[in-house]
C-alpha positions as CSV (number, residue, x, y, z in Angstrom):
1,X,101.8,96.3,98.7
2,X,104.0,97.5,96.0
3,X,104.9,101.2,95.6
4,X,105.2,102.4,92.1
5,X,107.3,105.1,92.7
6,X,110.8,104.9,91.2
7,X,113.3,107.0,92.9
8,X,116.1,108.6,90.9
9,X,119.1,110.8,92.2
10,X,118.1,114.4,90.0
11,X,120.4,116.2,91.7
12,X,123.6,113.9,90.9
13,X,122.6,112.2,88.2
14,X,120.3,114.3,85.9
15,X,121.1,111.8,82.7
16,X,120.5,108.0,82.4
17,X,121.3,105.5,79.6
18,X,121.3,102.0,79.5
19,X,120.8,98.8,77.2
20,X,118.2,96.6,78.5
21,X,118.3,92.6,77.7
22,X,115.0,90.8,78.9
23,X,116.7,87.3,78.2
24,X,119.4,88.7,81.2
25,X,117.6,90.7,83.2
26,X,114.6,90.9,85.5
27,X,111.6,91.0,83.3
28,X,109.1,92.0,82.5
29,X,108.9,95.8,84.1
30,X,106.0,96.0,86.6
31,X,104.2,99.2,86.8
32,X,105.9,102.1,87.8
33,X,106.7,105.8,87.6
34,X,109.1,108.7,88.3
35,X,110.1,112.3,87.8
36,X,112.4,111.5,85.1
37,X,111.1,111.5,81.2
38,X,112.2,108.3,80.0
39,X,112.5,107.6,76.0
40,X,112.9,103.8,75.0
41,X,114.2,102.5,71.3
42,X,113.4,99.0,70.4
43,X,116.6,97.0,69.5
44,X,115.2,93.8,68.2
45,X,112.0,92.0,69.1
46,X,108.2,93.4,70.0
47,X,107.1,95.0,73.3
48,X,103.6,95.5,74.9
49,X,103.8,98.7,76.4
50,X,101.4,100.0,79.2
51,X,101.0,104.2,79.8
52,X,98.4,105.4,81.8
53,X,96.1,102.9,80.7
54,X,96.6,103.3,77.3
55,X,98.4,99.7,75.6
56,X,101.3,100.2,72.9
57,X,102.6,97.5,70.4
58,X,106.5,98.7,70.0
59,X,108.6,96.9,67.3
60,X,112.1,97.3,66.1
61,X,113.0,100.7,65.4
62,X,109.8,102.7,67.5
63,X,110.2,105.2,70.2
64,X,107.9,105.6,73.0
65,X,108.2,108.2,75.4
66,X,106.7,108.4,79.2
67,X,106.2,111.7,80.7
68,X,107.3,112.5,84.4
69,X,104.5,110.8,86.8
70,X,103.2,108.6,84.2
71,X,102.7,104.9,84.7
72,X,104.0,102.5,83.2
73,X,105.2,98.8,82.2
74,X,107.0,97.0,79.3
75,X,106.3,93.1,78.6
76,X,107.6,90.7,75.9
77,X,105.4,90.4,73.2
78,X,106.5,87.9,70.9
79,X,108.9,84.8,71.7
80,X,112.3,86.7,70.4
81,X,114.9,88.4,72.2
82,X,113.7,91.9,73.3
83,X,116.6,94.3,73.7
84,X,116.0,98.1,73.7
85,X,117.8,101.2,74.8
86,X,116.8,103.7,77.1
87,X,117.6,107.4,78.0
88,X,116.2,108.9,81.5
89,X,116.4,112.7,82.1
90,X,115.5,115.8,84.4
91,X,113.3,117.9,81.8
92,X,114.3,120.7,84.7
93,X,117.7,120.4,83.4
94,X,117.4,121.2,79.6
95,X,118.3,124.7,79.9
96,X,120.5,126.7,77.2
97,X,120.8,130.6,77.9
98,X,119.6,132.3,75.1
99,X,118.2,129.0,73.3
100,X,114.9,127.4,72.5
101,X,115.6,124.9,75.3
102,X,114.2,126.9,78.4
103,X,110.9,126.4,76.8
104,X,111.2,122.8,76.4
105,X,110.0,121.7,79.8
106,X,106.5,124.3,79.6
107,X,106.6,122.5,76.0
108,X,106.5,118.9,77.4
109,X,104.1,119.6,80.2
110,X,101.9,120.7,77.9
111,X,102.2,117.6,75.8
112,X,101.6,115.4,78.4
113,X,98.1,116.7,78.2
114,X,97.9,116.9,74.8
115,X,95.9,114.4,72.4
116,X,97.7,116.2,69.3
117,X,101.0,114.7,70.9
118,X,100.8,111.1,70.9
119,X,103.9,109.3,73.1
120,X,104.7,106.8,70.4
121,X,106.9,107.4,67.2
122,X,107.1,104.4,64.4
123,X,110.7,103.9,62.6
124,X,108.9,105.3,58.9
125,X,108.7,108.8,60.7
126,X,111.9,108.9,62.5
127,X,114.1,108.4,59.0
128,X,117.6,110.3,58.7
129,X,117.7,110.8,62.9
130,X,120.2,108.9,63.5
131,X,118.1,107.7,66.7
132,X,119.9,104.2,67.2
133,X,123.4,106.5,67.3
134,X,121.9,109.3,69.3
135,X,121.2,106.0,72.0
136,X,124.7,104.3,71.9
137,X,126.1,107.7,72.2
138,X,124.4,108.7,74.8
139,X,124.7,105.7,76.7
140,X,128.5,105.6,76.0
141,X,129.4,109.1,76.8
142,X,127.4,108.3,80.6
143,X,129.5,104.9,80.6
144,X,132.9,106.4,80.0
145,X,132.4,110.1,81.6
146,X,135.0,112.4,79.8
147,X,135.0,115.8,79.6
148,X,132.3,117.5,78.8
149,X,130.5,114.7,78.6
150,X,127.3,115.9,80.0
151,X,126.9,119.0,77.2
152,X,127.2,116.0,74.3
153,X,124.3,114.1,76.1
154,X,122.2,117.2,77.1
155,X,122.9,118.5,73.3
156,X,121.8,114.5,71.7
157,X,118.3,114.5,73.8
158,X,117.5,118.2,73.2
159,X,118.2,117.6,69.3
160,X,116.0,114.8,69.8
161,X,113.0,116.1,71.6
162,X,113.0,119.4,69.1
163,X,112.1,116.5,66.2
164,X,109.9,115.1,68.2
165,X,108.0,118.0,68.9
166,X,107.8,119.1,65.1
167,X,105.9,115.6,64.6
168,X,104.0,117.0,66.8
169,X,103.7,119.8,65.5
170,X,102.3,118.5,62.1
171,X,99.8,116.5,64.0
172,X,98.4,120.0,65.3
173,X,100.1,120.5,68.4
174,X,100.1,124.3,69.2
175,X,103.6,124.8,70.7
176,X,103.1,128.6,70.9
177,X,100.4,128.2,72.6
178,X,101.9,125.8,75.1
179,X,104.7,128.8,75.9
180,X,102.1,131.3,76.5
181,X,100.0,129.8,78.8
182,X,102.7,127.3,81.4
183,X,100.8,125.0,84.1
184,X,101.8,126.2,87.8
185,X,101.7,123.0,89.2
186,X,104.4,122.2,91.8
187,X,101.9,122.9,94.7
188,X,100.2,119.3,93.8
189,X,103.2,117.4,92.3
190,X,103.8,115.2,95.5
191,X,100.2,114.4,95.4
192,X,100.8,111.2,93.3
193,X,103.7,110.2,95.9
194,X,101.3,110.4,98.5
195,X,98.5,108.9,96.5
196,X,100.6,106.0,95.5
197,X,101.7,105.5,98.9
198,X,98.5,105.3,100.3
199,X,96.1,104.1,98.0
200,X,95.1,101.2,100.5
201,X,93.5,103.8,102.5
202,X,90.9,105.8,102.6
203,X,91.8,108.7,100.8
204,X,89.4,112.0,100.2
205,X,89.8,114.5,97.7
206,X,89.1,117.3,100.4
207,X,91.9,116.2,102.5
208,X,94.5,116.4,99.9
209,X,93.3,119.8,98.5
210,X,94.2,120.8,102.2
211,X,97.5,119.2,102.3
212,X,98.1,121.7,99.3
213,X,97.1,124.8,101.0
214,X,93.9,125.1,98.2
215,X,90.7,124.9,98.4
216,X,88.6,122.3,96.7
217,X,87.5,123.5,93.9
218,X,91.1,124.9,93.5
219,X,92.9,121.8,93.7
220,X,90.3,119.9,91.9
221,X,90.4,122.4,88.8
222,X,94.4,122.3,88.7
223,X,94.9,118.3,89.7
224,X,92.9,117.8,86.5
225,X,94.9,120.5,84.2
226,X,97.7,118.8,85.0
227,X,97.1,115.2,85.2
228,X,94.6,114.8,82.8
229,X,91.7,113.1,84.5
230,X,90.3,114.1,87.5
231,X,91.8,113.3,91.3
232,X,88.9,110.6,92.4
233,X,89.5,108.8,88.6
234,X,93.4,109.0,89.2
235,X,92.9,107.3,92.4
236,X,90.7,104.7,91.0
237,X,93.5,104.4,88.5
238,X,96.5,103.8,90.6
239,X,94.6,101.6,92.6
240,X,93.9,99.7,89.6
241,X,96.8,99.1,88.3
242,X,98.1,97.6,92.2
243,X,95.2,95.3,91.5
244,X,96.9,94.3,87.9
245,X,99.9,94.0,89.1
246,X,98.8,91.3,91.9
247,X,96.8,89.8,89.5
248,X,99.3,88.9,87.3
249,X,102.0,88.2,90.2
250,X,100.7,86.6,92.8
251,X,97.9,84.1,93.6
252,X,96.1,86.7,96.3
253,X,92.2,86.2,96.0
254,X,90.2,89.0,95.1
255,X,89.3,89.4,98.4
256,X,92.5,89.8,99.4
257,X,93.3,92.1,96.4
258,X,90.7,94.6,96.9
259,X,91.3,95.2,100.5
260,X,94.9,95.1,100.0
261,X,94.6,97.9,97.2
262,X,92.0,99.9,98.8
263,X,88.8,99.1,97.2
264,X,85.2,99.1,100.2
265,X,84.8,94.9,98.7
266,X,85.3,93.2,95.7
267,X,82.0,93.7,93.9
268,X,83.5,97.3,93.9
269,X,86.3,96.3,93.1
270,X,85.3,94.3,89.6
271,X,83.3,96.8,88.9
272,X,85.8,99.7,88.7
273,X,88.6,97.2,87.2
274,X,86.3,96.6,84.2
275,X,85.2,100.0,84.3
276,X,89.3,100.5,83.5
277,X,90.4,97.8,81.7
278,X,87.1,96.7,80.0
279,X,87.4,92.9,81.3
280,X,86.9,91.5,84.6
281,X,90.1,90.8,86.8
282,X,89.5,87.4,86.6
283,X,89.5,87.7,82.4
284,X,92.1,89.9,82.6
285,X,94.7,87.4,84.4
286,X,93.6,84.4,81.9
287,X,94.0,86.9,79.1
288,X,97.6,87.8,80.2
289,X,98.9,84.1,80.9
290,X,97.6,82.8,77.3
């Protein structure tokens, strides 16, 4: 069974920027996730985006972001050429003594949560950014590597992220309040890892709340602070997305699927897909081919 976990060198490469060409490249890109934030910037053409369940049409000149440990996946969604850009950072390393930047990580966390700070940003409100130049540059300065060319891309995504965050801002995200009151959460972060390598297996909540030294009610109160949803309805969510992803890659049965992705037998397992997705899996894979 697939893993959806990315991995990505943070310690030697905290910055990542890169074209992406579906015509040349593997596509589409299956679910997965990481401890990077990722930012993408549609070139030409129209994306279906998938985040944590929630589907995004991205056209020509949109953003969408993906937080650290969110899942996700990009398809085609019309018959052009889809080319975007991407940038991929550790939010650990936007630090500036004396700046506004040391606050950005508790800022983003906080976000993540957030319904005031939606992950998608159309072209009409991203006017007079310069966005499409703050991608090349960034992606050239990582291509070519001169001096000092870490402070020009750390400089490019913090000015970016700052004017994302006023959007936010006006949409009645409380920033200040984000600051004052940061998530301790690094107790539970390799909870997904584990989650998403095991999620064929039985997995109880209890068991994990002892692998993180808390007790239940501990862990079950801080998994869902930080990860929006509670731990049993992030299991049933990873394990749902495996199922998608067979589904719309391979000719398994459901059977086969819903053992192979954890589920007790596959009237269980239609019945929490369409709890998730709203379809049957067997809608859902006729949907996705027409």
């Amino acid at each position: 069974m697939q893993h959806f976990f990315e991995y990505i060198d943070t310690l030697n490469s905290p910055y990542e920027a890169f074209l992406c060409d579906a015509s040349v490249m593997d596509f589409p890109i299956r679910p997965h996730w990481h401890y990077f934030m990722e930012m993408i910037y549609i070139l030409e053409g129209t994306s279906r985006v998938e985040c944590n369940g929630e589907n995004y049409i991205v056209e020509a000149g949109n953003i969408i972001i993906f937080h650290p440990e969110s899942v996700h996946a990009i398809y085609a969604a019309s018959d052009g050429p889809l080319k975007y850009e991407v940038i991929k950072f550790d939010v650990n390393k936007l630090y500036t003594e004396n700046s506004y930047a040391p606050k950005l990580r508790i800022i983003l966390e906080s976000a993540a949560k957030s319904e005031r700070a939606d992950i998608f940003f159309q072209g009409e409100q991203l006017k007079g950014l310069g966005v499409k130049e703050i991608f090349e540059e960034c992606r050239r300065e990582l291509e070519q590597r001169n001096y000092g060319y870490d402070i020009i891309v750390h400089n490019r995504i913090c000015f970016l992220l700052v004017h994302l965050i006023r959007l936010w801002r006006e949409n009645g995200f409380d920033t200040d309040g984000a600051v004052s009151h940061p998530l301790e959460i690094n107790s539970i972060r390799a909870i997904t890892a584990y989650i998403d390598e095991h999620a064929n297996e039985q997995i109880k909540v209890e068991d994990l709340a002892d692998m993180c030294n808390m007790s239940y009610s501990c862990f079950a109160k801080n998994f869902k602070r930080y990860y929006g949803r509670s731990c049993k309805e992030y299991i049933e969510f990873i394990r749902v997305c495996k199922a998608s992803d067979l589904l719309l890659f391979t000719d398994f049965d459901l059977n086969y699927i819903s053992q192979e992705t954890g589920f007790s037998d596959s009237s269980h397992f239609i019945k929490i897909f369409k709890k998730w997705k709203g379809v049957t899996p067997k809608q859902f894979k006729k949907n996705y081919r027409e």
